[in-house]
SEDOLUM-129943 format. One line per 5 residues: number of its first residue (from 1); for each residue x, y, z of C-alpha. Coordinates in steps of 0.02 Angstrom, whole numbers, plus 32768, in hexadecimal, padded with zeros to 4 digits. Example, Ala and Ser with C-alpha at 12.3 -4.5 7.8 and 13.67 -1.06 7.14 Angstrom:
<atoms>
1) 8267 7F1F 8186; 82AC 7FCB 8165
</atoms>
This chain:
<atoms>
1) 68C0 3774 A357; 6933 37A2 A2E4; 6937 3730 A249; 69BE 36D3 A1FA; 69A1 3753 A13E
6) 69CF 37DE A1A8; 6A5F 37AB A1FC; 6AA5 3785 A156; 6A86 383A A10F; 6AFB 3879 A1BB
11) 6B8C 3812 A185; 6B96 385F A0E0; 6BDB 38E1 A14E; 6C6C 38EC A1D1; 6BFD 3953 A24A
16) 6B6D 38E8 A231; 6BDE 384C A24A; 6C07 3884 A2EA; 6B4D 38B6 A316; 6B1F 37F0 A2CD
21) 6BA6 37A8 A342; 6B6D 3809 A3DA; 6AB6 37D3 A3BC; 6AD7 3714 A395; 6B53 372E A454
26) 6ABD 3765 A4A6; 6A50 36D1 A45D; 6ABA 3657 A4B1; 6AB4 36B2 A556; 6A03 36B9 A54E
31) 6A07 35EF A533; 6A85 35CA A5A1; 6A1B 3625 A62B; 6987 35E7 A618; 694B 353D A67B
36) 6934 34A9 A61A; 688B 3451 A64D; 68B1 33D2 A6AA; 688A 330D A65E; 680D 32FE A6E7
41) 67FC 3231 A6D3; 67FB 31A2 A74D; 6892 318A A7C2; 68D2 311E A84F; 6950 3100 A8D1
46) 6965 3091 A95D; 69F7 30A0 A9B3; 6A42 3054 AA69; 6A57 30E8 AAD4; 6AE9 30B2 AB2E
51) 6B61 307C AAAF; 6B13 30C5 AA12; 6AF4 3026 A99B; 6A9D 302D A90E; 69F7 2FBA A92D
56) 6995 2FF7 A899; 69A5 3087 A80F; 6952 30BA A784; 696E 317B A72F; 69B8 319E A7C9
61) 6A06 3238 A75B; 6975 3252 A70E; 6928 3315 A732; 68A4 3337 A793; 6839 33BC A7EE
66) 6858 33AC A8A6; 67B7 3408 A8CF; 67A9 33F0 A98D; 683A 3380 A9AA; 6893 3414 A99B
71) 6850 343E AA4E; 68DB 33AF AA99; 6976 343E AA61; 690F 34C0 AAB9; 6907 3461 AB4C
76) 69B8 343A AB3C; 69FE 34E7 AB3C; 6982 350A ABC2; 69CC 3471 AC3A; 6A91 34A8 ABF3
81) 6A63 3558 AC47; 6A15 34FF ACD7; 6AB2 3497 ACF7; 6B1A 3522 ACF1; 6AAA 357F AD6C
86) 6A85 3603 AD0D; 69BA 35C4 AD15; 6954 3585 ADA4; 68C7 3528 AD8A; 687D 35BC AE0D
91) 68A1 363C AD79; 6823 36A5 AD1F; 682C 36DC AC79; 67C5 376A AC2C; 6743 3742 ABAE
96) 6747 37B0 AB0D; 66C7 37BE AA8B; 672F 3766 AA12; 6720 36C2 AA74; 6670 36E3 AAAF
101) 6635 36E6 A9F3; 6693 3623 A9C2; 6613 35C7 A97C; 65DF 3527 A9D5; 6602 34CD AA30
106) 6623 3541 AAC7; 6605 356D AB72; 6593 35F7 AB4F; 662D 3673 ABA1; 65F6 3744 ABBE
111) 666B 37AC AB81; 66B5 3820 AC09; 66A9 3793 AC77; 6749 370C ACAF; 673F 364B ACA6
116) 67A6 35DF AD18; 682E 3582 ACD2; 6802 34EC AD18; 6749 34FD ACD0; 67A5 352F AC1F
121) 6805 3473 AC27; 6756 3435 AC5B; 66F5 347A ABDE; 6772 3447 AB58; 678A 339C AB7E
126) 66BC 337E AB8F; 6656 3408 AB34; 66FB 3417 AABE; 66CB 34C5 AACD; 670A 354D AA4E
131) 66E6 35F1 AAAA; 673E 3574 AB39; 67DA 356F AAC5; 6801 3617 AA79; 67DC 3668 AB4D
136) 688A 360D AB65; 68D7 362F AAB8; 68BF 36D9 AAD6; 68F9 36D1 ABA0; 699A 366B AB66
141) 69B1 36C7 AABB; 697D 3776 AAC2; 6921 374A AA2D; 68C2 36B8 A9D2; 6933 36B4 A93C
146) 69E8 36D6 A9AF; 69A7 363B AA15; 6994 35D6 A96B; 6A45 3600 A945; 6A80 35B6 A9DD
151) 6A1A 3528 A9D0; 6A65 3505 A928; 6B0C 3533 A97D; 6AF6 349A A9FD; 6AC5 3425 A95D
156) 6B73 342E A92D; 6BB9 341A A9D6; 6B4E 3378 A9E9; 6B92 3334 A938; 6AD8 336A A8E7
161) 6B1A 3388 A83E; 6A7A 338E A7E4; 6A1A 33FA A843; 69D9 34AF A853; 6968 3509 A8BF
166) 68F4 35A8 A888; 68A6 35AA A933; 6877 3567 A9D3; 67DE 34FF A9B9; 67E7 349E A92A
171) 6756 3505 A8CF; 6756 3504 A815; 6802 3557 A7CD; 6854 3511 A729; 68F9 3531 A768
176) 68DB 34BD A818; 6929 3408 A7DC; 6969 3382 A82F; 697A 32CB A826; 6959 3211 A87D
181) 6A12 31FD A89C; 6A19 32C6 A8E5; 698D 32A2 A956; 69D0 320B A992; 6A77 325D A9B8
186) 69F8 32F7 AA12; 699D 3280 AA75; 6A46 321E AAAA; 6AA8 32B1 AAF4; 6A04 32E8 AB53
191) 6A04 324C ABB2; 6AB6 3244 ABC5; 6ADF 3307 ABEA; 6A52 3336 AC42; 69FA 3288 AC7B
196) 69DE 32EB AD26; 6959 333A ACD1; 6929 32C4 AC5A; 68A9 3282 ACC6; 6820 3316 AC8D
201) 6801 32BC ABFB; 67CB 323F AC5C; 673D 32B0 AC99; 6689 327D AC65; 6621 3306 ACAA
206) 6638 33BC ACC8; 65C4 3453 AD1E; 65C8 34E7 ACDB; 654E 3577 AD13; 64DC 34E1 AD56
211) 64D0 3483 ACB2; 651B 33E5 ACB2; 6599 33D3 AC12; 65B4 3319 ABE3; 665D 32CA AB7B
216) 664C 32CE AACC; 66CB 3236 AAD8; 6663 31AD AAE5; 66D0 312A AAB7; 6706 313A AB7E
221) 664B 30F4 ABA5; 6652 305D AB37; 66F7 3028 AB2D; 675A 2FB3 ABA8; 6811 303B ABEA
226) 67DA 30D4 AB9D; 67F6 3163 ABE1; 6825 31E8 AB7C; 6838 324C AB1C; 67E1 32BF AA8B
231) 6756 32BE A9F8; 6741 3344 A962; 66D2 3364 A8D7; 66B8 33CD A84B; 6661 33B4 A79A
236) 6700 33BB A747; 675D 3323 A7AE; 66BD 32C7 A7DD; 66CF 3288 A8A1; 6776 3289 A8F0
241) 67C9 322D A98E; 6855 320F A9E7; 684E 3195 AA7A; 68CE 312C AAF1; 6890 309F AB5C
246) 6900 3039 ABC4; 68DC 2F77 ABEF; 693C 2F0E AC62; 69CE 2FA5 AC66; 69E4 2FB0 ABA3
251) 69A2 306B AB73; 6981 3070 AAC3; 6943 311D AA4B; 68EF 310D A9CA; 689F 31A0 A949
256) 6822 3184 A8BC; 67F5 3216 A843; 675C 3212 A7C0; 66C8 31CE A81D; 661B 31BE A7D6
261) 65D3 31DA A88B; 6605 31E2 A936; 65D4 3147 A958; 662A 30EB A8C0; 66C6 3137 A8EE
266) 66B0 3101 A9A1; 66A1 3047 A95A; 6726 304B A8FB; 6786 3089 A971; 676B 2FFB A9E8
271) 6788 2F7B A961; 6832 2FC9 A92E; 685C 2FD9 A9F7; 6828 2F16 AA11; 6893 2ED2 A985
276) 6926 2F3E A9B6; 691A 2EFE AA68; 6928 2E48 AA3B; 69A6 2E59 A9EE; 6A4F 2E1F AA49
281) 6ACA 2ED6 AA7C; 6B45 2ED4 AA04; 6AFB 2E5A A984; 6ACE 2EE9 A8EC; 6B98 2F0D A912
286) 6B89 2FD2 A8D1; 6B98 305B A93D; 6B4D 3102 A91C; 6BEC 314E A8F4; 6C1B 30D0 A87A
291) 6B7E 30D9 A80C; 6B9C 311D A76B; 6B35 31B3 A73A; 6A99 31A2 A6D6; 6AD1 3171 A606
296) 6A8A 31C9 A575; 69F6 3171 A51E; 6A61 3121 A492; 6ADD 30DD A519; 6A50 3099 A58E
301) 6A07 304B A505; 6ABC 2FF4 A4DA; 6ADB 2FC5 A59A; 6A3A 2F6D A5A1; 6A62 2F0F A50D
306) 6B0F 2ED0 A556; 6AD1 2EBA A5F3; 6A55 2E45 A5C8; 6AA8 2DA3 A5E1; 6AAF 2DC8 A690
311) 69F9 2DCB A6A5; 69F2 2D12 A6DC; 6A70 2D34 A777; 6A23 2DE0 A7AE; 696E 2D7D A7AA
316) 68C9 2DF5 A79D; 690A 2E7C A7EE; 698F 2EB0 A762; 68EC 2E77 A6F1; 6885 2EF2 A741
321) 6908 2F85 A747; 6919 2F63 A691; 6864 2F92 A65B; 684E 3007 A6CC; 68DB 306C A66D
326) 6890 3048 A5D0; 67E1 305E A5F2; 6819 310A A64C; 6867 314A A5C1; 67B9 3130 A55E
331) 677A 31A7 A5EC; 6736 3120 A664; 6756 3086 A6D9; 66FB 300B A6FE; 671D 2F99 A78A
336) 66B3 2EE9 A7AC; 6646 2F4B A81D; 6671 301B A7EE; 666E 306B A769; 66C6 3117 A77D
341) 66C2 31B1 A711; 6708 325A A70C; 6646 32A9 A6DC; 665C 334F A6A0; 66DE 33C1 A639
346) 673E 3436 A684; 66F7 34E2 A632; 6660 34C5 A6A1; 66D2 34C5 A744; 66BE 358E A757
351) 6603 3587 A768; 6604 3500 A806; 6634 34F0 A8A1; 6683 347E A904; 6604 3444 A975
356) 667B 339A A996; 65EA 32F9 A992; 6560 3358 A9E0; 6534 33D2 A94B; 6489 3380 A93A
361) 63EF 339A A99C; 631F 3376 A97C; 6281 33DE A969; 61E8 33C4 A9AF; 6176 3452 A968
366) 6162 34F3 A94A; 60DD 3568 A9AB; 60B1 362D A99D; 60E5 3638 AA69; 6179 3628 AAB1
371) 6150 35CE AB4C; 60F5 3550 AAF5; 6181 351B AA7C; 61FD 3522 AB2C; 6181 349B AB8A
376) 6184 3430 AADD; 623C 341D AADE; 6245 33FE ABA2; 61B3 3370 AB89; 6216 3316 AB0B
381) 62B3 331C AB63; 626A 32E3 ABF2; 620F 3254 AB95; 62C0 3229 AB3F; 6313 3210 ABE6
386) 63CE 31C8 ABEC; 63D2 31D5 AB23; 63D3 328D AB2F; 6414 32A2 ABC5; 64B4 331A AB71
391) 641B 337F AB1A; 63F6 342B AB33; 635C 3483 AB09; 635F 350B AA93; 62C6 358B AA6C
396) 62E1 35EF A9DD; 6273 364D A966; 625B 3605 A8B7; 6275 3670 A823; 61E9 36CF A7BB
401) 615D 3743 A7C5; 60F6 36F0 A852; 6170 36C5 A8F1; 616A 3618 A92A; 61D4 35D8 A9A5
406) 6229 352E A98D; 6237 34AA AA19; 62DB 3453 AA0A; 6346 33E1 AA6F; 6402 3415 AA37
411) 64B3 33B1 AA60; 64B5 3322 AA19; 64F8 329A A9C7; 64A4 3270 A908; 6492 31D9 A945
416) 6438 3205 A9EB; 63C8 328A A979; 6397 31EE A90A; 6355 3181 A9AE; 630A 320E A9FD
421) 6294 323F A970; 627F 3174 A952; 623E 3162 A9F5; 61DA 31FC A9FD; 6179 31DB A975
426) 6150 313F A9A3; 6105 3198 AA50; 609E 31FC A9B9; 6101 329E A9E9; 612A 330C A93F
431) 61FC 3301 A92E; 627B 3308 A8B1; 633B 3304 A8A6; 63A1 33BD A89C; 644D 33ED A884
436) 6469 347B A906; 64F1 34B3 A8B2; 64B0 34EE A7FE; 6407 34DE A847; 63C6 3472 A7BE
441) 634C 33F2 A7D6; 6354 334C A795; 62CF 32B5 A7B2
</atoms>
């Protein structure tokens, strides 16, 4: 770097002036280039699908990593070529090493080999699969970075002002940000542009090659109208979703970023979704295009003030929204039942990947043969029944001088990983928690 001394010793002369002016120019480009991290805290939206009022917001504006809610624009360019005819769901598209390599989670695709189109839109919508994703980047784009720029290309077209895509999957890329009130807008125009195919996010279970691929959404299990429409997770935006559910013909979206866990952002979900749908249409009397945009922290701290007075007619929701901004801005939320956090900082993004809400697996021993360590993991998934019924069993050998081979279960939820080992070791089988992704064990 050059340092501030010897820029001053090239302005004592004309040439080095020039040379001083030309090196502070290329500073700034270098700045102005390169991504800001993105704020990666807790955000909300709940919007009505139909007419676009505002039912809940806080740091809608706020930025965020996508991770794999960026799959919902690849399946949107994929359904605008569809429309147009220019894809059949009969298609094949040629699998290239590139997407073959994506990290999990994925499909397990050969390259050299073609996937169907319609088992790409499968795959993404239950496996959220990444080799899945950059197959039809690369079919539609020519190349995984030309599809991005198209992607980004149809932000703007949709009114996503705050958003930029890096690639097709949502895996870790500083430059891939978006926001509550972009996603909302996404998941909108997908049910209103191409609601013909909306439906396969609907779709609970999948084959593929004779496994059977289950939702990572499962909100649409638990919850009373949902039926769409897409999860995410990475380390550096903690777990992602963006659902719609529709009771008595009112369709409401709704998108939560920063979850601790799956399963916390799956509650909180259904508590923001409840309140919004007792509430009266028309009664929060702001529609999506008439919300302001996000205010600096100074100003947000002054609107709160002024707005306070109004606390008694808005009742506990306004109360609520209110700490939730402030308690976000302190890097959490907490909710009477949730508590929410964006877990991780972004420089760690580049060494995961996004495995969505099934990154997490469990391992039942380690033994010097192979076939051993295979009937270890099928025995405990068997034993496990329904709770790991999205599992798959994974055989791999452990590092070191003396191969063993471990005996995991692999696909699923922390949550699930948790209550698996719990109930295992009550049966007095050896098991403890893993994170497939960085393959680091926890207890």
């Amino acid at each position: 770097m050059i340092q501030r001394k010897s820029l001053l010793l090239l302005n004592f002369h004309p040439a080095g002036r020039l040379v001083s002016i030309f090196l502070l120019l290329l500073m700034a480009i270098f700045l102005t280039a390169a991504p800001t991290p993105a704020e990666a805290k807790y955000a909300s939206m709940v919007v009505d699908a139909d007419t676009g009022e505002v039912l809940h917001a806080v740091n809608v504006d706020s930025r965020n990593y996508p991770a794999s809610l960026t799959k919902i624009m690849t399946l949107y360019l994929l359904f605008d070529e569809m429309t147009a005819g220019r894809v059949h769901l009969s298609d094949r598209m040629p699998i290239s090493a590139h997407a073959a390599a994506q990290a999990p989670s994925k499909l397990g695709l050969v390259p050299g080999q073609t996937l169907l189109v319609e088992d790409a839109v499968l795959g993404l919508v239950t496996k959220s699969a990444n080799d899945a994703a950059v197959c039809v980047a690369e079919y539609l784009g020519g190349s995984e970075p030309g599809f991005a720029e198209k992607m980004t290309h149809k932000a703007r077209e949709l009114g996503m002002r705050q958003t930029q895509f890096k690639n097709a999957s949502g895996l870790p890329n500083l430059g891939q940000q978006s926001t509550a009130r972009d996603m909302v807008t996404l998941a909108r125009a997908m049910i209103h542009n191409h609601g013909n195919y909306y439906h396969y996010f609907s779709t609970k279970q999948f084959v593929y090659n004779g496994l059977v691929l289950n939702t990572h959404n499962h909100l649409m299990e638990r919850y009373e109208g949902a039926d769409g429409i897409k999860t995410g997770y990475i380390a550096a935006s903690g777990f992602n979703l963006v659902a719609s559910a529709k009771r008595d013909g009112r369709r409401l979206i709704g998108v939560v970023f920063g979850g601790q866990s799956a399963a916390a952002r799956d509650r909180h979900m259904a508590q923001l979704l409840d309140t919004a749908f007792h509430r009266a249409p028309g009664s929060a009397g702001i529609e999506m295009a008439e919300l302001p945009e996000q205010k600096e922290e100074a100003e947000l701290a002054a609107a709160e003030d002024s707005a306070r007075p109004k606390a008694k007619a808005d009742g506990s929701q306004y109360r609520t929204v209110m700490k939730a901004m402030a308690a976000a801005r302190a890097g959490q939320v907490t909710t009477s039942h949730t508590k929410l956090v964006a877990h991780a900082q972004p420089a760690k993004a580049a060494e995961e990947g996004d495995a969505d809400d099934d990154n997490w697996g469990i391992q039942v021993g380690a033994f010097a043969q192979q076939a051993k360590a295979r009937h270890a993991a099928d025995a405990a998934l068997h034993k496990l029944g329904k709770l790991a019924a999205d599992g798959e069993i994974s055989v791999s050998p452990g590092k070191g001088h003396h191969r063993v081979y471990r005996a995991r279960v692999i696909g699923l939820p922390e949550d699930t990983a948790h209550e698996a080992c719990r109930r295992l070791n009550k049966s007095h089988v050896s098991c403890r928690v893993i994170n497939a992704g960085v393959d680091v064990a926890s207890r």
